[in-house]
MIDREN-149297 format. One line per 5 residues: number of its first residue (from 0); their letters; for each residue x, y, z of N, C-alpha, C, O, CB. Coordinates in steps of 0.1 Angstrom, whole numbers, m for minus. Glycine has a CB too. Layout:
! MIDREN-149297
NUM = A = X Y Z X Y Z X Y Z X Y Z X Y Z | ...
***
This chain:
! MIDREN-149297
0 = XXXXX = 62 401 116 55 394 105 62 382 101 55 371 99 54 404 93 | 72 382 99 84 372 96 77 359 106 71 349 102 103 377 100 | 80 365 120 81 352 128 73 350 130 71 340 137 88 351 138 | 60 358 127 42 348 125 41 337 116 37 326 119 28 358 116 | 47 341 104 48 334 96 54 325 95 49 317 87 50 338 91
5 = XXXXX = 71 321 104 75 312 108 66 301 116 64 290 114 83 316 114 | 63 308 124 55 299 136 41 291 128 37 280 131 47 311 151 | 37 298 119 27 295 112 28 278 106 21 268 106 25 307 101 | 44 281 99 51 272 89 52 263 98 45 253 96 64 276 83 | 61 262 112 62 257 117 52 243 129 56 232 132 67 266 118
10 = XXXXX = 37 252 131 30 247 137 21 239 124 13 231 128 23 256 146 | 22 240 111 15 234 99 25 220 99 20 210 95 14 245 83 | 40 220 102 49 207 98 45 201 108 44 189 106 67 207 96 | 40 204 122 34 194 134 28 185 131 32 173 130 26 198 141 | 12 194 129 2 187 122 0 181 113 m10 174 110 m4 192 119
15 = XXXXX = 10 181 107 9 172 91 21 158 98 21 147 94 18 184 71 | 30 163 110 32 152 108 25 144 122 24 132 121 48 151 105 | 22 146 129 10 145 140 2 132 130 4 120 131 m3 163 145 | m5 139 120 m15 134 118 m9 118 108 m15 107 109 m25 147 111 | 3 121 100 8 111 97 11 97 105 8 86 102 16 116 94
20 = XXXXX = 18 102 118 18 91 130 7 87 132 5 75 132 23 94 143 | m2 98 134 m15 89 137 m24 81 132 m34 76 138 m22 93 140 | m21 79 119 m26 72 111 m20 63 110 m26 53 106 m28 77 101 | m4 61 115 1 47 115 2 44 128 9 34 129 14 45 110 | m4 47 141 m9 43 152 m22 36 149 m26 26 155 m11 53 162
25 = XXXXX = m29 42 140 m43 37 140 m42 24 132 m52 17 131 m54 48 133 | m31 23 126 m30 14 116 m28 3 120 m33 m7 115 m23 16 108 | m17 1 133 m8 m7 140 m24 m11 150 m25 m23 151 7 3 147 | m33 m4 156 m43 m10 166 m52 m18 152 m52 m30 151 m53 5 179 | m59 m9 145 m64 m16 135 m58 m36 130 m62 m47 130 m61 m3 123
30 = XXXXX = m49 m30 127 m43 m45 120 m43 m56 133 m46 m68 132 m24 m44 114 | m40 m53 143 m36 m60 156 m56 m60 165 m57 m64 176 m19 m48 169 | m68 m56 158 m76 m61 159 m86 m71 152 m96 m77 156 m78 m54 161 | m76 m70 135 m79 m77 124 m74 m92 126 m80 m102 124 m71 m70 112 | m63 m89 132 m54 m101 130 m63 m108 143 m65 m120 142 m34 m99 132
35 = XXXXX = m65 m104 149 m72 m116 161 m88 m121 160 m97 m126 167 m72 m107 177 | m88 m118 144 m102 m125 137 m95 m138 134 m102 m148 133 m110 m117 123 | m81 m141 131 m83 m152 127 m66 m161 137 m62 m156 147 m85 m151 109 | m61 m171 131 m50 m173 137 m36 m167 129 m37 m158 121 m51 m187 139 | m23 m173 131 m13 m164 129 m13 m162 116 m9 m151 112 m2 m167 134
40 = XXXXX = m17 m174 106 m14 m171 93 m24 m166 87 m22 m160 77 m9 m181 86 | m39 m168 90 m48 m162 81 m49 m146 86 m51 m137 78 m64 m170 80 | m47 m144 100 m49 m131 104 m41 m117 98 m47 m106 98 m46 m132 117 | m25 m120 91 m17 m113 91 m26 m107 75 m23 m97 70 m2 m119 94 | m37 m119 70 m40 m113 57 m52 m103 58 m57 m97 48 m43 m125 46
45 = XXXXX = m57 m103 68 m67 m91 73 m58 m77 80 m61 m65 79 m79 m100 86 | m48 m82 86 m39 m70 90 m34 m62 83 m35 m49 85 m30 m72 94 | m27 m71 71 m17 m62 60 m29 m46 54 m26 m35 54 m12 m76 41 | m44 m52 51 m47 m40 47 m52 m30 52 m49 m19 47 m53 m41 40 | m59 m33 63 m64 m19 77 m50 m13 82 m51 m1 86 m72 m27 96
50 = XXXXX = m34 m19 82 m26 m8 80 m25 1 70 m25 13 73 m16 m12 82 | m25 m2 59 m22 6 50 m30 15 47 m27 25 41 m18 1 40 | m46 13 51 m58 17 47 m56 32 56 m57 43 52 m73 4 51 | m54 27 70 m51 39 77 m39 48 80 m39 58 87 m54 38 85 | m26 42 71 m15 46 73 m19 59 58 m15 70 60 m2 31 72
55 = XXXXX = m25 55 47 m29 61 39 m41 73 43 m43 82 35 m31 51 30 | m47 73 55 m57 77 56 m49 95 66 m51 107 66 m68 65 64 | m40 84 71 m30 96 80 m25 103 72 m27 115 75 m17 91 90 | m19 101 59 m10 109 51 m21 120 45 m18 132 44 m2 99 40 | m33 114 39 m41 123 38 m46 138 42 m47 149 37 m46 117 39
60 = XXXXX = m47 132 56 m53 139 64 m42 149 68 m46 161 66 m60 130 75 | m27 150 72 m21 156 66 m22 165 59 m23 177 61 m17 152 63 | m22 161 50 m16 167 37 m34 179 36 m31 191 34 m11 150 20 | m47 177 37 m54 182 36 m50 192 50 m55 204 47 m64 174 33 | m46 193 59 m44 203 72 m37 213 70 m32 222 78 m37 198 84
65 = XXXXX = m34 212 56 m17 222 51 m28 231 45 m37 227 37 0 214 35 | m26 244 49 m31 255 46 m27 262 33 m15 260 29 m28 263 56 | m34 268 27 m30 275 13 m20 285 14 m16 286 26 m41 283 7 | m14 293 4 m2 297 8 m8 311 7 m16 314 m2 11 293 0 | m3 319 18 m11 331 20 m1 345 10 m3 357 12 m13 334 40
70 = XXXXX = 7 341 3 14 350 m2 10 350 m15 6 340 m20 27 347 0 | 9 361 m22 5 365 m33 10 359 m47 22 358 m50 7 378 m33 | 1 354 m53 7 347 m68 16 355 m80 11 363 m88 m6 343 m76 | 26 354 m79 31 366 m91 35 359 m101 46 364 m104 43 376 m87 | 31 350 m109 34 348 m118 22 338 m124 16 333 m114 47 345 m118
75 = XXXXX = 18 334 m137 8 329 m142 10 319 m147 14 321 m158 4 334 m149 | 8 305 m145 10 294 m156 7 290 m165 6 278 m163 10 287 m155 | 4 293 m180 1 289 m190 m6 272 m192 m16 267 m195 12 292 m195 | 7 270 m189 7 254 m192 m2 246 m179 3 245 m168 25 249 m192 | m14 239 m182 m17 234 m169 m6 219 m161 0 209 m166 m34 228 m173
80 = XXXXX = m6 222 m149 4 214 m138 m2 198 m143 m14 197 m144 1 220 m117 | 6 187 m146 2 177 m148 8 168 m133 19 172 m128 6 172 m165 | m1 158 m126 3 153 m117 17 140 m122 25 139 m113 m10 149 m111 | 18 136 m127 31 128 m131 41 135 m131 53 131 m128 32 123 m144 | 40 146 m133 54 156 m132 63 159 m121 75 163 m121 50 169 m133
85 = XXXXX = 51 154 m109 57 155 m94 57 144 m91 57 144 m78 51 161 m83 | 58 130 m97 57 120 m90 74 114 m91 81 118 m101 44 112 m96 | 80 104 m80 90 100 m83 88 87 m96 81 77 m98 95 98 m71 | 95 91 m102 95 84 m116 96 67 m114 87 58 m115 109 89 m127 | 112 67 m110 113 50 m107 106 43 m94 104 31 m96 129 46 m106
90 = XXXXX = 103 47 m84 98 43 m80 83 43 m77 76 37 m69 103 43 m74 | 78 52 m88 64 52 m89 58 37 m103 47 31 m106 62 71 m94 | 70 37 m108 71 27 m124 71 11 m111 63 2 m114 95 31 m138 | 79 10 m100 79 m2 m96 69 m1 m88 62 m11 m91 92 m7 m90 | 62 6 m79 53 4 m76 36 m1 m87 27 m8 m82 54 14 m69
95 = XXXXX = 37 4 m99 29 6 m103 32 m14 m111 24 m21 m117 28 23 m111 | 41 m16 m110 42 m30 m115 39 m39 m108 34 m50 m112 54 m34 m118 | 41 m34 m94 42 m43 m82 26 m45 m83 22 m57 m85 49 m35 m67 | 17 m35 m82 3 m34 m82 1 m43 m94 m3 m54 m90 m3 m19 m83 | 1 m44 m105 1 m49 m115 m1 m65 m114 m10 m73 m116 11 m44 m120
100 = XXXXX = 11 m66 m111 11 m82 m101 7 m87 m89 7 m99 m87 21 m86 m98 | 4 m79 m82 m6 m85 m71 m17 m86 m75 m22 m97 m72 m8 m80 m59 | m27 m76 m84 m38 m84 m91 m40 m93 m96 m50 m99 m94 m42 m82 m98 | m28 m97 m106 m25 m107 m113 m30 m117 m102 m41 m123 m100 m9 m108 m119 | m18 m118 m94 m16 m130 m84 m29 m132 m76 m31 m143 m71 m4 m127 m73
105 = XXXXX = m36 m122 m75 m49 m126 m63 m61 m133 m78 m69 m141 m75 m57 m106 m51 | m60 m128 m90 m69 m133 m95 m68 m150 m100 m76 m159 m99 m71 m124 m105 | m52 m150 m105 m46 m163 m105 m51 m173 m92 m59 m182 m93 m30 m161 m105 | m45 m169 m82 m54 m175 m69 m67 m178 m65 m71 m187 m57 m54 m169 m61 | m73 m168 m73 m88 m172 m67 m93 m183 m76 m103 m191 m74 m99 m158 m68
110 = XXXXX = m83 m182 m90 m92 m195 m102 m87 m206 m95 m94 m217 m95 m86 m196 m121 | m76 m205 m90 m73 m222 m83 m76 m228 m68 m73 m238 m62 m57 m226 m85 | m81 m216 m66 m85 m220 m47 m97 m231 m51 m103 m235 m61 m93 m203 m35 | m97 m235 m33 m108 m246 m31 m110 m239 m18 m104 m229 m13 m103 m265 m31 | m123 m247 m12 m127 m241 m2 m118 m246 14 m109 m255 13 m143 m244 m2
115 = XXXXX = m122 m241 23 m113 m248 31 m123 m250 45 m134 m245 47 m97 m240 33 | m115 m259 54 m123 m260 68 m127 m252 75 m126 m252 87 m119 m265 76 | m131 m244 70 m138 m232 74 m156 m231 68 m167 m227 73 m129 m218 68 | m151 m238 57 m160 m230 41 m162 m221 36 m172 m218 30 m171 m229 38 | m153 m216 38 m149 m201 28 m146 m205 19 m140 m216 19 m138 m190 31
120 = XXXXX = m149 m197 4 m145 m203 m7 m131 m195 m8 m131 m185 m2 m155 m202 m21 | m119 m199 m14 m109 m195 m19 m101 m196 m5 m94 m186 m2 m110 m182 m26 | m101 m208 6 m92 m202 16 m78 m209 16 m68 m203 21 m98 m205 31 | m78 m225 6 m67 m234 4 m63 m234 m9 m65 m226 m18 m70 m245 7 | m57 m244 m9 m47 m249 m26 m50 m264 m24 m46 m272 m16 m26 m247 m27
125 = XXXXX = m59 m265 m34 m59 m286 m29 m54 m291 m45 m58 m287 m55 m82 m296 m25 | m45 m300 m44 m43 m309 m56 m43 m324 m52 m42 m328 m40 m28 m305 m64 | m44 m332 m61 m49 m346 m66 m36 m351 m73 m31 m344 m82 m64 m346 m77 | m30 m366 m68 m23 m370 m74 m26 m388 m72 m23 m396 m63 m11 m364 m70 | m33 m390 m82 m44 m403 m79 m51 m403 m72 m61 m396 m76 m40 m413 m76
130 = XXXXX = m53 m409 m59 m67 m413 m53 m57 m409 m42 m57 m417 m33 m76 m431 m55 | m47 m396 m39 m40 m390 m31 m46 m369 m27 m37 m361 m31 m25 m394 m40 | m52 m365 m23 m51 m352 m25 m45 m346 m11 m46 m350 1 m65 m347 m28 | m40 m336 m14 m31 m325 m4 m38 m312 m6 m42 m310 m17 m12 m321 m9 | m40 m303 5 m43 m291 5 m34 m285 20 m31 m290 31 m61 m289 4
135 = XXXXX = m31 m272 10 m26 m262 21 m30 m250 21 m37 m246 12 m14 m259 22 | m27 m242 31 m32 m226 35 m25 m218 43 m13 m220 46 m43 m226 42 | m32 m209 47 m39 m201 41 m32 m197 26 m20 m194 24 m41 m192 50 | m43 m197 17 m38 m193 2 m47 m180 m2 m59 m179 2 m41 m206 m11 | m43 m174 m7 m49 m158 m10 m64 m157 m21 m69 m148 m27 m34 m148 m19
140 = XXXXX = m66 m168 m21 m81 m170 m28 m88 m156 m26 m83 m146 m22 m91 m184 m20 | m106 m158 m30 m113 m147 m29 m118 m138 m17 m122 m126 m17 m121 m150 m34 | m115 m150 m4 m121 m148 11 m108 m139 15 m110 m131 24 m125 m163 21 | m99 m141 10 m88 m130 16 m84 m120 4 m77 m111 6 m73 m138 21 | m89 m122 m8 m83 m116 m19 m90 m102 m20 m83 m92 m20 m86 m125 m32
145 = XXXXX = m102 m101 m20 m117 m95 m18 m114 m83 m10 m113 m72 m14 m128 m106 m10 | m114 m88 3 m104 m74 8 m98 m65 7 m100 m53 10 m98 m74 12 | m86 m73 m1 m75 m68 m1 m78 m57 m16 m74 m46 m18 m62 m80 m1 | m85 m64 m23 m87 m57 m39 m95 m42 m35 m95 m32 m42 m98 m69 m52 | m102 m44 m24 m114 m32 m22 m103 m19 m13 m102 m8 m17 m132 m40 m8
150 = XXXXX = m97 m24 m4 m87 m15 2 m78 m7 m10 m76 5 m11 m76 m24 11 | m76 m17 m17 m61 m11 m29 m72 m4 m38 m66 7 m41 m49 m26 m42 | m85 m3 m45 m92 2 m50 m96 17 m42 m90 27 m47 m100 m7 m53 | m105 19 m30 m102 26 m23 m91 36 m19 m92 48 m19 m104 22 m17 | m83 31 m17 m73 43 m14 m67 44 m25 m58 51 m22 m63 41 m2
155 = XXXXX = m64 40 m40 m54 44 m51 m70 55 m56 m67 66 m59 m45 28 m65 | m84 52 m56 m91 65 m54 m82 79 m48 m77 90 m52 m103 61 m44 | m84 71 m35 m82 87 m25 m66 95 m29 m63 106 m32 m80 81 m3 | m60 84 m29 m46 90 m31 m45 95 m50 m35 100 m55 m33 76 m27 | m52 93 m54 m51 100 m69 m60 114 m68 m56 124 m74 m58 88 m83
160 = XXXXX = m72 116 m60 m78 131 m58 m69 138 m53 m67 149 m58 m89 134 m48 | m59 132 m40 m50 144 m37 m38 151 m43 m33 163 m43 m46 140 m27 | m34 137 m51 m24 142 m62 m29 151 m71 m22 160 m75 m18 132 m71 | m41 150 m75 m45 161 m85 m44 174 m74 m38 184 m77 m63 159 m93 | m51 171 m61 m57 188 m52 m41 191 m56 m41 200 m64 m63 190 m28
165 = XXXXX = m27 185 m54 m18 193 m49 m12 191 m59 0 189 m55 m13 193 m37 | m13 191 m74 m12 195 m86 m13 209 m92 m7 217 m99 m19 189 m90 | m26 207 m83 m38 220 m88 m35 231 m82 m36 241 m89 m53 219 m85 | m31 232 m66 m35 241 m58 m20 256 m59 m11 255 m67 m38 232 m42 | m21 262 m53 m7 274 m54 m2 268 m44 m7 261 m35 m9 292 m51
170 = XXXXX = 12 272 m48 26 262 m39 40 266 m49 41 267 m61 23 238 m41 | 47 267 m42 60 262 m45 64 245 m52 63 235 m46 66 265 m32 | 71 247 m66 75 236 m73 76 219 m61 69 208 m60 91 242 m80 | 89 225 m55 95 217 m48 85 208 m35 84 196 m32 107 226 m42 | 78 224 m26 64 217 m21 52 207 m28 42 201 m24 57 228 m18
175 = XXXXX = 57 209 m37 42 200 m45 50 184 m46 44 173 m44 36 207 m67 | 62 186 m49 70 171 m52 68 164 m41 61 154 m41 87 171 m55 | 74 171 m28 78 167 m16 63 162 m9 62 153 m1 86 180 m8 | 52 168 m13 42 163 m10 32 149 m16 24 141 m11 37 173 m9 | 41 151 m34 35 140 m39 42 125 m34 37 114 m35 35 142 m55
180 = XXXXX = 53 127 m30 63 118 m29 58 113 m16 59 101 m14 79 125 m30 | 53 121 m6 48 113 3 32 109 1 26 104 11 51 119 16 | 28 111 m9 13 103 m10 18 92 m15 19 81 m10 0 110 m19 | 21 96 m26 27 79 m33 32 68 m26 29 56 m26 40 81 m42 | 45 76 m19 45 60 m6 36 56 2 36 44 5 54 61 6
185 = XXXXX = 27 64 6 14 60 14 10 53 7 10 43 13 5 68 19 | 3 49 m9 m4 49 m17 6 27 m20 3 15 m22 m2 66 m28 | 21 39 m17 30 21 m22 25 10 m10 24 m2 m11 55 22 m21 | 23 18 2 24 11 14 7 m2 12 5 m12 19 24 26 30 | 2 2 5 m15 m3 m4 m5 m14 m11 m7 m26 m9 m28 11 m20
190 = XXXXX = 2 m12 m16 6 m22 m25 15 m31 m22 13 m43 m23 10 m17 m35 | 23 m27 m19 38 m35 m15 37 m45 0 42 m56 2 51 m20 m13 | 30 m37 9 24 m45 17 15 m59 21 15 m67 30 21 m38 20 | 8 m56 9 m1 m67 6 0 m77 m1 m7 m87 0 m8 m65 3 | 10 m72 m10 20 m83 m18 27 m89 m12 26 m101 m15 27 m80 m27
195 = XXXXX = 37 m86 m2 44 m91 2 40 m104 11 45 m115 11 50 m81 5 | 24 m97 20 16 m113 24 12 m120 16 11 m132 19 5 m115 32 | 7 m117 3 4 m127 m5 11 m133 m8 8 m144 m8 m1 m125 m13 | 23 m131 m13 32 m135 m17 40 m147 m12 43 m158 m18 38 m126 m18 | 43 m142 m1 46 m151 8 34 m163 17 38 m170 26 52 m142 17
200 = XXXXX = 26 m163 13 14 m172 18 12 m177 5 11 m189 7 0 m164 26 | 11 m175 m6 10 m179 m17 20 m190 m18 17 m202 m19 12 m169 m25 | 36 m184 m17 49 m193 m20 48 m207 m6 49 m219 m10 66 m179 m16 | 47 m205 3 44 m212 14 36 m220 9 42 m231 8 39 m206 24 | 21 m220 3 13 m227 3 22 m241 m6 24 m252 m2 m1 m220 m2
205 = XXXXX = 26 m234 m20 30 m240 m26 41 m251 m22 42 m263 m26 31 m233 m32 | 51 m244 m14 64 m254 m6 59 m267 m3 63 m278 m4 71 m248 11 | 45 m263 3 41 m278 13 35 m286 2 33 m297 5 28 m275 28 | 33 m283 m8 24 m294 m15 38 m301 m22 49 m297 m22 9 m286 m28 | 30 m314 m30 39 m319 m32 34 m325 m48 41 m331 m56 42 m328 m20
210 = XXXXX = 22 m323 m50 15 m331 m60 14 m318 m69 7 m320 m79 m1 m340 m55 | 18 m305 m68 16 m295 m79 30 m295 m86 34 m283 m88 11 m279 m74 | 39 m305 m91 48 m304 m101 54 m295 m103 56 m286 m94 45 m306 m111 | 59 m295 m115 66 m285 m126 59 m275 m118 62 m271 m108 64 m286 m145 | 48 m272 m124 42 m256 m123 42 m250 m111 43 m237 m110 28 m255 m125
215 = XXXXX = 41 m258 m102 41 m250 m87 59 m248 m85 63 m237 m80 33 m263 m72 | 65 m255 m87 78 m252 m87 79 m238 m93 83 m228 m88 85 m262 m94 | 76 m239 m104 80 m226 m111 71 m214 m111 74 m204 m116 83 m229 m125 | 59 m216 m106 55 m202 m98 58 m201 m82 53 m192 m75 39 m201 m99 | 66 m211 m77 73 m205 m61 85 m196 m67 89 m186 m61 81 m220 m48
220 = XXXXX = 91 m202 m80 103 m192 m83 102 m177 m86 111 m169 m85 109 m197 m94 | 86 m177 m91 83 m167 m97 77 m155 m86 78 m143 m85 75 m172 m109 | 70 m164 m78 64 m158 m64 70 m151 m53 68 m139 m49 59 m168 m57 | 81 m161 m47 92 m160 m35 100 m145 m37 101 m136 m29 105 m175 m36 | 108 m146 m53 112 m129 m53 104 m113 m47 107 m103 m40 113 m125 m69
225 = XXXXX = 92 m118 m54 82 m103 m53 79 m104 m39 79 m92 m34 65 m102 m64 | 78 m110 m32 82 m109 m15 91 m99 m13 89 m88 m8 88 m122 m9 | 100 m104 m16 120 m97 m9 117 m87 m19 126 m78 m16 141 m110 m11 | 111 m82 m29 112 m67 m36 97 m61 m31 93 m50 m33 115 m67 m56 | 89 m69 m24 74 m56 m21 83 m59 m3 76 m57 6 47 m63 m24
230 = XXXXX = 92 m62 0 95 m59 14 108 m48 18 113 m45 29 97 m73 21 | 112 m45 6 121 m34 2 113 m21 m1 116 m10 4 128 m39 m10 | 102 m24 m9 93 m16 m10 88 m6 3 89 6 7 84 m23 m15 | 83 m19 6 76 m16 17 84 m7 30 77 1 37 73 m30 20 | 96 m9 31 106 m4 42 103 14 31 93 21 31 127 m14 42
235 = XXXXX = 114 16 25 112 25 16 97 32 15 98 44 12 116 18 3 | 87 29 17 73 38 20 76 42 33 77 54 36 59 30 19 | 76 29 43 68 39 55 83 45 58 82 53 66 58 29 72 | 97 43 53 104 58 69 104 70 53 110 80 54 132 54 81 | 97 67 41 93 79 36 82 87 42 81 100 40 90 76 25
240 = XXXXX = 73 80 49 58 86 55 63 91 65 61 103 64 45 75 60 | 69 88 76 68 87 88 85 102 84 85 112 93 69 66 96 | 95 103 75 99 112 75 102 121 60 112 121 52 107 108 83 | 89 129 61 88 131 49 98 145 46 98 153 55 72 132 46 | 105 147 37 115 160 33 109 167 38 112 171 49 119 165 20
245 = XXXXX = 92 174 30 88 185 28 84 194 43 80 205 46 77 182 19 | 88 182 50 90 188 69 105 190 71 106 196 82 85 175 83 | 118 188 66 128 186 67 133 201 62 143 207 67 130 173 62 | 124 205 50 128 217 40 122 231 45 126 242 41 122 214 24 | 110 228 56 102 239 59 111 252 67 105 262 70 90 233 67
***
């Protein structure tokens, strides 16, 4: 009985993590079919989100393959399970900032884009310094912003149903953490990822101009950081996805 039950345990950490990789295989062909819609710099802004979209889709899928726990409930909880309880605190607080500010930043962007040689609206940065104008790109306007807002909407959906299912469902304390802890990075990988191209395509745009003053100066200062911290982030999600405890503990 024991070693059914082992094997049971054992063939469920497969699958969950099977299905994790495969979602960041799908993610990795996905982006590398995205990216060849456009050239190297506008492409990487159609990439950043079909990874995460399906790096998130893998964790899911996962995590739904994990079977209920076939052992009897012996004790009653009064108190209903709140999902914040299992979440990691500080890095759920920086992610949740990080998100915070890439909205910011994509809506900021879209009020000051211009259209670009394409005619997409929102694809450049053009400024005017007399009867002088400069534009650069790719800038994270609405033609790339748009995307990215529907992906991060979408999946902070999906990944908040599952935090509730495995809130809700019978489990062991530690199983419920170990499992929220890897949605959430899936969930950071929506965020931190996409910031980090914006961010950096944003800061870029700005280097090359020359006619946005003071202000562009001091939103490259303000821009260029959240790069090097959503790319910290970013590391910190996926070898959380890709090696999650709650397979480590089984």
């Amino acid at each position: 009985m024991l070693d059914t039950v082992r094997l049971r345990a054992v063939a469920c950490v497969r699958s969950e993590r099977f299905a994790r990789w495969a979602g960041i295989g799908a993610g990795v062909l996905a982006a590398g079919r995205m990216h060849n819609l456009g050239d190297l710099n506008t492409g990487i802004l159609y990439a950043i989100p079909a990874f995460g979209l399906c790096t998130v889709a893998g964790t899911l899928l996962g995590d739904a393959l994990t079977p209920r726990p076939q052992e009897a409930v012996r004790t009653a909880v009064l108190t209903p399970r709140r999902v914040r309880d299992y979440l990691p605190r500080r890095m759920t607080a920086a992610l949740l900032f990080q998100a915070v500010f890439l909205v910011v930043l994509l809506a900021a962007a879209a009020a000051v884009a211009s259209p670009g040689h394409l005619g997409f609206e929102g694809e450049q940065l053009s400024f005017s310094c007399g009867d002088h104008t400069e534009a650069a790109g790719p800038w994270p306007g609405l033609h790339y912003g748009l995307p990215i807002l529907a992906t991060l909407a979408v999946g902070t959906a999906a990944c908040g149903w599952s935090l509730l299912r495995i809130a809700r469902r019978p489990g062991d304390e530690q199983a419920r953490r170990d499992r929220s802890l890897a949605i959430t990075a899936a969930w950071g990988l929506l965020v931190s990822t996409p910031l980090m191209g914006v961010a950096s395509s944003a800061s870029g745009a700005l280097m090359d101009l020359t006619c946005d003053g003071a202000p562009g100066q001091v939103a490259t200062y303000l821009i260029w950081p959240m790069a090097l911290v959503a790319l910290v982030s970013t590391a910190w999600c996926f070898f959380t996805v890709v090696s999650p405890r709650a397979a480590v503990r089984r």
